[in-house]
DOMARGU-703079 format. One record per residue (C-alpha): residue in one letter; x, y, z. Coordinates in steps of 0.2 Angstrom, whole numbers, plus 5000, padded with zeros to 4 digits. Each point is the difference from the previous one (the first is absolute). Layout:
residues N
AXYZ/...
end
This chain:
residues 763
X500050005000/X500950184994/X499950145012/X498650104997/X498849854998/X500749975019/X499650195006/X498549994992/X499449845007/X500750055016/X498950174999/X498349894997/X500349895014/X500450135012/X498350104995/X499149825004/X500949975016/X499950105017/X501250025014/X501949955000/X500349894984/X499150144991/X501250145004/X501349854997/X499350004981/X499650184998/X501750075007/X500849914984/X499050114986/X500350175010/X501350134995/X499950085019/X500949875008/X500850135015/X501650094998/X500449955017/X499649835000/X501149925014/X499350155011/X498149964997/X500249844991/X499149915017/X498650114998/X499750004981/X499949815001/X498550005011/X499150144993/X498449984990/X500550064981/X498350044991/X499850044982/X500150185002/X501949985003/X500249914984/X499150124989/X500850195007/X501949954995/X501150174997/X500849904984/X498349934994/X500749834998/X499949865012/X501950005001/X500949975015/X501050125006/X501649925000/X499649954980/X499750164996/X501550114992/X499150175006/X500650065018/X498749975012/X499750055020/X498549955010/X499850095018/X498949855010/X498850055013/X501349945013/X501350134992/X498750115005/X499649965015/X501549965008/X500950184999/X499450185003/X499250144990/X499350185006/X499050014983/X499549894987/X500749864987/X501350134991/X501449935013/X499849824997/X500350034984/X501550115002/X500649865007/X500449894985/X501550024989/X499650134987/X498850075008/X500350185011/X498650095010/X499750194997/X499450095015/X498650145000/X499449975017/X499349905014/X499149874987/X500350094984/X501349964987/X500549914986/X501249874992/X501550004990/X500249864989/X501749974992/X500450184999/X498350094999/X498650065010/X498349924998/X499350175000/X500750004981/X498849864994/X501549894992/X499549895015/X498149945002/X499049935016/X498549855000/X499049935013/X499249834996/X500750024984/X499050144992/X501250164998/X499650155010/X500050184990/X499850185005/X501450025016/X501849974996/X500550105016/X498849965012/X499449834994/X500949915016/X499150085013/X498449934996/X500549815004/X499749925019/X501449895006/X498949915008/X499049944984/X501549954993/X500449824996/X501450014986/X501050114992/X500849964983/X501150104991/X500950004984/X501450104998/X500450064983/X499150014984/X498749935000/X499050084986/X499849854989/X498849945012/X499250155009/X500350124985/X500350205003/X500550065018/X500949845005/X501650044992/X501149975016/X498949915009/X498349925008/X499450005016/X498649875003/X498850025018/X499249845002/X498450035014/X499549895012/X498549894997/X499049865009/X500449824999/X498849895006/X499449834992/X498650054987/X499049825006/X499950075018/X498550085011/X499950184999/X500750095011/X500850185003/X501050065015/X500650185005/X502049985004/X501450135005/X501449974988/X501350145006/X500350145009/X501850115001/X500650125010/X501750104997/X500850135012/X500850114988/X498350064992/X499049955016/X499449894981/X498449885007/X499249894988/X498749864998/X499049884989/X498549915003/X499149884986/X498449885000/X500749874991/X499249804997/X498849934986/X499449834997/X498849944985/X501050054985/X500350185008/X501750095007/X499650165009/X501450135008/X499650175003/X501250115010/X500050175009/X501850075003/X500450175009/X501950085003/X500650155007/X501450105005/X500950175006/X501450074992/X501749895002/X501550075007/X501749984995/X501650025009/X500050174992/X498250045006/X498250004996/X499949954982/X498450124998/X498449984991/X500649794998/X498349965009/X498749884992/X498249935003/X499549854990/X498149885000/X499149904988/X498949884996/X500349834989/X499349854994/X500249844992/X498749884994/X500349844991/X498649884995/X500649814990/X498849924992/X501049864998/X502049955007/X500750094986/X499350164996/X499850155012/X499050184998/X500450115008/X499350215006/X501350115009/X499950155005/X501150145010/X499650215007/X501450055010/X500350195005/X501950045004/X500550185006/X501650015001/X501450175001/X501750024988/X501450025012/X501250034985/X500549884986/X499350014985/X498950144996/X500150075018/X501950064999/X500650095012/X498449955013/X499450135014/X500550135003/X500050054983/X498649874991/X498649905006/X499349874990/X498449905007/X498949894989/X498450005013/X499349894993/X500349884985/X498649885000/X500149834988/X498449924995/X500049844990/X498949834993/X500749854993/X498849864992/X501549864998/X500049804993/X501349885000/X499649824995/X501249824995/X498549944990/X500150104984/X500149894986/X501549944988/X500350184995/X500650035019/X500749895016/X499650165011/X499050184998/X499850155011/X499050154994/X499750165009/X499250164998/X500450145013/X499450205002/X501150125011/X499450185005/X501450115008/X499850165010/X500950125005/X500250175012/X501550084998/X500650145013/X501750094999/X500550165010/X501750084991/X500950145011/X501450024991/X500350144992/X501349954986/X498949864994/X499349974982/X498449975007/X500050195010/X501050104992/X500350165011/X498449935011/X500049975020/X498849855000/X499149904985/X498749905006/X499149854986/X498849875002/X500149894984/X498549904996/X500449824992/X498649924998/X500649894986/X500349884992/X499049874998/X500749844992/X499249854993/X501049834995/X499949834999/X501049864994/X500049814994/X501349875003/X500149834995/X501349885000/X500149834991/X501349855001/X500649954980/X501349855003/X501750085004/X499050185001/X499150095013/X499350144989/X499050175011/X499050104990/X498650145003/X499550174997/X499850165010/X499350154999/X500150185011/X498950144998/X500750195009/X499050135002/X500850155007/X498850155000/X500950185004/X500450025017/X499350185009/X501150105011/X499550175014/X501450095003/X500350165011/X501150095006/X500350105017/X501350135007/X500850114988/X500050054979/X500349894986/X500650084984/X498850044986/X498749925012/X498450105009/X500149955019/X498649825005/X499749864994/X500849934983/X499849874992/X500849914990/X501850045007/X501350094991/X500549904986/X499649844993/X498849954987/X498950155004/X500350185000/X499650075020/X498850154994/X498350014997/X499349885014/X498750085012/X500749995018/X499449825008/X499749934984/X500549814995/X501249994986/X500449844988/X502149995000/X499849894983/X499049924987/X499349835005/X500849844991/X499449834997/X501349834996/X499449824994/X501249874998/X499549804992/X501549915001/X499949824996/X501749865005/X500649844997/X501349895012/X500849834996/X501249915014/X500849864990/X500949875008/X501350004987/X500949845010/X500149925015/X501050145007/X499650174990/X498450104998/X499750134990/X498850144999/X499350134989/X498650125001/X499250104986/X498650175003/X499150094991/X499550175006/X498650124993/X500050165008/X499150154998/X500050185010/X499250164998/X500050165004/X498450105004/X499450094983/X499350165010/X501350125010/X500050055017/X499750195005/X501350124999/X501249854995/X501750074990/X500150024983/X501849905001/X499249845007/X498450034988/X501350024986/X501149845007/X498249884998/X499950064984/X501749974992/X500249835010/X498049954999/X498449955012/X500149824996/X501449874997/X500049814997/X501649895004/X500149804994/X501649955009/X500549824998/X501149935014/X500949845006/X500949925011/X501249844997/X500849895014/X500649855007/X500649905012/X501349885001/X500149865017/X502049974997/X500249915015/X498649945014/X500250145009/X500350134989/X499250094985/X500550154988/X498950114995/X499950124983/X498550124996/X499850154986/X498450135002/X499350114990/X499350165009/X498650114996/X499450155010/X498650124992/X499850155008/X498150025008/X498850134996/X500450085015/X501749994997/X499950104982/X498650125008/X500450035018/X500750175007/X500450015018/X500750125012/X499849905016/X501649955008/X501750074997/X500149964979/X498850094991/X499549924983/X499050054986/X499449884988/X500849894984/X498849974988/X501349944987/X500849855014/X500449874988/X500149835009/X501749915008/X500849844996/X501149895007/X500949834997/X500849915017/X501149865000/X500149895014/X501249885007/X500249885016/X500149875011/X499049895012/X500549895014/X498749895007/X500249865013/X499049945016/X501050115011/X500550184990/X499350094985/X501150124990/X499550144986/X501250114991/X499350094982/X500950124993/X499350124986/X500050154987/X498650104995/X500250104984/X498650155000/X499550094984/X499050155000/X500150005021/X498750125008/X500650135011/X500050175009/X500850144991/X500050175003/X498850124991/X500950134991/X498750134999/X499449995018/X501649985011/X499549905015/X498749884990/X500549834992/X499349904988/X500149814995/X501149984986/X500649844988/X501850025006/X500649894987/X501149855006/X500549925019/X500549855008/X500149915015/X501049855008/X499949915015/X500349855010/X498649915014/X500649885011/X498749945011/X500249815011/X499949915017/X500649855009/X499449865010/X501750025011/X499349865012/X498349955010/X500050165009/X500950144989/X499250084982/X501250124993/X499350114986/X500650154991/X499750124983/X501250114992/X499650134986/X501150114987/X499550124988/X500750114986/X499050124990/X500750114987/X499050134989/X501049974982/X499250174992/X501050125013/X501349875005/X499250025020/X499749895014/X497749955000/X499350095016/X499649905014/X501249844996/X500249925017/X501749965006/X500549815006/X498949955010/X499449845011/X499449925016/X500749815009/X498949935013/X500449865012/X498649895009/X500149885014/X498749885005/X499749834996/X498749954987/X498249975008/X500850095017/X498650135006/X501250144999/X501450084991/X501150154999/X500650104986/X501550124996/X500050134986/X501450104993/X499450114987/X501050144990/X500650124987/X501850054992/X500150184998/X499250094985/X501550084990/X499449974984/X498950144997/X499650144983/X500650165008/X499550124986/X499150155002/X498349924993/X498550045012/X500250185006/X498450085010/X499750184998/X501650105005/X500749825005/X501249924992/X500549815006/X500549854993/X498749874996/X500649875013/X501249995014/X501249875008/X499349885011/X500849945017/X499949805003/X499049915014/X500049835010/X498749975010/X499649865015/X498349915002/X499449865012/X498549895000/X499549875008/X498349884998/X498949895010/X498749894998/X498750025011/X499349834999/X501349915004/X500950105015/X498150055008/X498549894997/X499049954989/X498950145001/X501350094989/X500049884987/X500650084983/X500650165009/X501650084996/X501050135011/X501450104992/X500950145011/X501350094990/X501450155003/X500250094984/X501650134996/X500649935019/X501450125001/X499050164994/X501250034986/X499550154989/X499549914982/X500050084983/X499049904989/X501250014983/X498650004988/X498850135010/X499650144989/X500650195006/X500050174993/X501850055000/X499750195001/X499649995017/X501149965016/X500249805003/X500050045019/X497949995001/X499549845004/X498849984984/X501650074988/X500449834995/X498649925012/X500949925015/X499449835004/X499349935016/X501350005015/X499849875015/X498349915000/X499149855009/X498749934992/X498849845008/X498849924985/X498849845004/X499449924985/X498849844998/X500149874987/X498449914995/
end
């Protein structure tokens, strides 16, 4: 019997049968086997794998992670639990190699993946799957911990399978979701499934779900809340860092039969959270304050997966999601040499967004053809992003060529400042609309006993547009720019990926992998004018899309007691998107095709089973960027960087400690021309970075086991976080460098010395 037909027969007699010998059957057809397996490999063996594991893969392809030639990282739930946070997810993930988190604030920020921030959309986010559009910087903050059960992540292209937006890389948020056996009773039960506290935020959270079924039905539906003050540093109060996050979510399956699954899912969660400084918020108080009070996320899911299809398919998951965002913006500006307040005191806006809203959906299928395990499907995005609405004033003093009140919209941009009665709402642009159909293909081919190959082929349709009709008062130089570069445009890109993997020894494999890239630039993207934060842009109707070709090489090391990755690459970038001063308007930018750029780097990530009682585990990452066209150094490239942990505590024991040292070279590497000057400010667009090391400790017990059985399933975890109060610079934490790095949001200091206690309950 040939491979496939095994996975295949293995994946039909898992579906049939329950408990243990089907998760033994199962595990063989999934791609997520863990990251980390000698560290949760005694909990995934027991654990009840249902079919909506199977179906939400970030590669599409029922691949296993070790055959597959594209670098992959899962964060497990025990990852999660076991080690400290004063916000949300955005630190598990700056965890992995590759992977560094940007700091705005208590829970704000976002991710750089191999050598650019997620807020650039050449990075792309899913949960369950479906892609989620509309919020490159704040999409984070809207996810619980707590909800959490999986965490995949690609990183690097990955555009042949996810198409625009995941050039660098994919972050899939697999939810949480009842298990229970669909022959039994009915039954529901209310449950706690965490709460958290943290000292350096006074940081107090909590879940609670009703979770059961029975009769064909699986029901979860969980409340979450989390809260917390401003965090202080060893330098001070890192102002305006506080957050308040709640929501509502549910999941609702119903199988007719042991193979296929519907499902209805649903999320609103309400997050207001304060910009402390990083990106957007540069310097922080007392010179900006940036508050989003609050965004609000609403969104349906109608969902199917099934293992009965037909001879067209082995397996099929369809969905078919829509996600409304919302969002208050407030920013107070009391500098007087900003952009934004040009001889002014005080500028005061409150930015409606109460756009977009997306719809999307995809199919999948995968089908086993002798030595071929081909994926295949469609999917579709539709972004509608109507103009956003600003009321701006002003209070204390003059503006030049400006009567005294209320203006609106601020001094430059997309819209001239004169002509608006006081208190009025202003549009800042025209409105946009972006549909992408992209359709891909995926073979693994077990070449020989010992080498599998892989290729994946898509097809993208995408088309944006630019609102036909003009705002008010908007400038003849952007009115003129939609003109020459046109409302609407249509890209076709075709991209690919080709890779393989050779097993050269028991234990060891090399991989290969080349990946094409393809970012288009989002309506908002070619519309949008902004003078919020500290780099004022104007719009780019004529942003012509980026490519990009990586070329990836590693190896694997896999035995019972250690696990070792190392990949080293080089992505090429053709028409790269960035921020380039505006000549006409000094102290406004615009993106801009740059023209050509590269990065390099090397991940190492690994652990070992040093004996019954000690895991050792560590993650090193290096990265080079260089912009070709000017001959400079990329902003924001993080220096080496990487964390090693040690863990005692012997397999099944009810408790175990852990140590991490995590930390940063110094950033020397930096472009120190005169590029982003503010109004009688001139300063260089980045400065050097001093390097970090930091010390954590953590340490776990099972409840059940060391009390009673009335704490069955309960898990403590108490940890100390930044033990020795040292004063951290993130490296890859935005700042404005025309103000002084003394203030604690210019870069944004992180979290000094914290203890944080968290209680979670499996079930």
């Amino acid at each position: 019997m040939d491979r496939c037909e095994i996975l295949r027969d293995a994946m039909n007699a898992g579906a049939e049968r329950g408990g243990k010998n089907r998760v033994e059957s199962v595990l063989k057809v999934l791609l997520l086997a863990s990251a980390f397996p000698l560290a949760a490999g005694a909990q995934t063996a027991e654990r009840d794998v249902t079919l909506s594991e199977i179906f939400v893969s970030t590669t599409k392809s029922a691949l296993q992670n070790e055959d597959s030639p594209r670098a992959i990282s899962v964060i497990t739930k025990e990852d999660m639990q076991s080690q400290g946070a004063a916000g949300g997810i955005q630190e598990a993930l700056g965890a992995l190699p590759g992977v560094e988190f940007a700091r705005t604030g208590g829970l704000g920020g976002q991710i750089v993946m191999r050598g650019f921030n997620s807020n650039t959309q050449r990075s792309m986010l899913a949960i369950d799957g479906d892609r989620f559009r509309g919020r490159s910087t704040l999409e984070l903050n809207m996810i619980d911990p707590f909800a959490v059960e999986r965490i995949e992540v690609i990183r690097g292209p990955a555009s042949a399978i996810w198409g625009a937006d995941a050039m660098n890389g994919v972050v899939n948020v697999i939810t949480r979701r009842a298990r229970v056996s669909r022959d039994a009773p009915f039954s529901l039960s209310a449950k706690i499934r965490g709460v958290e506290y943290n000292s350096v935020n006074h940081m107090h959270a909590g879940r609670a779900e009703v979770i059961g079924g029975g009769n064909g039905f699986d029901v979860l539906v969980g409340v979450n809340y989390r809260k917390a003050d401003d965090y202080r540093t060893p330098e001070g109060m890192a102002e305006n860092s506080r957050y308040e996050s709640k929501g509502v979510d549910f999941r609702v399956g119903y199988s007719p039969t042991a193979k296929t699954r519907f499902e209805l899912a649903g999320r609103y969660q309400e997050v207001t959270t304060g910009r402390a400084g990083g990106l957007g918020a540069s310097p922080g108080l007392p010179y900006l304050k940036v508050t989003e009070d609050p965004i609000r996320e609403k969104y349906l899911k109608l969902g199917v997966e099934s293992s009965e299809v037909g001879a067209w398919a082995d397996t099929l998951a369809a969905s078919f999601y829509v996600r409304k965002l919302e969002t208050d913006i407030y920013q107070r500006n009391a500098d007087p040499n900003s952009t934004g307040n040009i001889g002014g005191p005080v500028m005061n806006m409150h930015i409606q967004v109460n756009t977009p809203t997306v719809y999307g959906g995809r199919v999948n299928a995968t089908k086993g053809l002798g030595d071929h395990l081909l994926a295949y499907g469609a999917d579709f995005y539709n972004e509608n992003f109507n103009s956003r609405k600003l009321q701006a004033s002003r209070t204390g003093g003059p503006v030049p060529n400006l009567a005294p009140g209320t203006i609106c919209p601020p001094v430059t941009g997309n819209a001239n400042p004169t002509g608006s009665p006081p208190g009025s709402w202003c549009l800042m642009e025209r409105g946009t609309e972006q549909t992408n159909i992209g359709i891909h293909v995926n073979d693994d081919w077990q070449a020989t006993k010992n080498l599998m190959l892989s290729g994946t082929l898509r097809y993208d349709y995408i088309k944006t547009v630019i609102d036909k009709d003009a705002i008010p008062f908007e400038r003849p130089e952007i009115t003129n720019a939609i003109n020459a570069a046109g409302r609407k445009r249509t890209d076709k890109p075709l991209t690919g990926s080709l890779g393989g993997v050779w097993k050269f020894a028991p234990s060891w494999s090399a991989v290969a992998n080349v990946s094409q890239g393809f970012l288009a630039p989002s309506g908002n993207a070619r519309a949008t004018s902004s003078s919020s934060g500290t780099i004022p842009t104007v719009a780019a109707p004529g942003l012509k899309p980026e490519h990009s070709t990586t070329y990836e090489v590693g190896v694997r090391y896999n035995t019972q007691d250690a696990r070792f990755n190392l990949t080293a690459y080089h992505s090429r970038y053709r028409d790269l998107i960035l921020l380039a001063p505006l000549a006409s308007t000094p102290g406004w930018y615009e993106r801009k095709n740059i023209g050509a750029a590269s990065i390099d780097g090397v991940e190492v990530d690994g652990e070992w089973r040093a004996n019954k009682s000690w895991l050792l585990r560590g993650a090193l990452t290096w990265t080079y960027g260089k912009n070709k066209t000017d001959n400079k150094p990329i902003e924001g490239i993080p220096p080496l960087s990487g964390r090693i942990s040690a863990r005692y505590g012997v397999e099944g024991a009810p408790w175990h400690i852990e140590g991490v040292v995590r930390g940063a070279m110094k950033r020397t590497r930096v472009d120190d021309s005169i590029t982003r000057p503010a109004p009688n400010v001139t300063a260089p667009l980045e400065r050097k970075r001093p390097g970090h090391v930091a010390f954590d400790i953590f340490a776990s017990a099972d409840l059940g086991q060391m009390l009673d059985s009335n704490f069955k399933n309960w898990k403590a975890v108490f940890g100390i976080q930044n033990v020795f109060n040292q004063t951290i610079v993130n490296p890859v934490v935005a700042e404005s460098s025309a103000y002084s790095n003394k203030l604690v949001g210019n870069p944004l200091i992180e979290p000094g010395r914290s203890f944080m206690l968290r209680l979670v309950q499996d079930y």
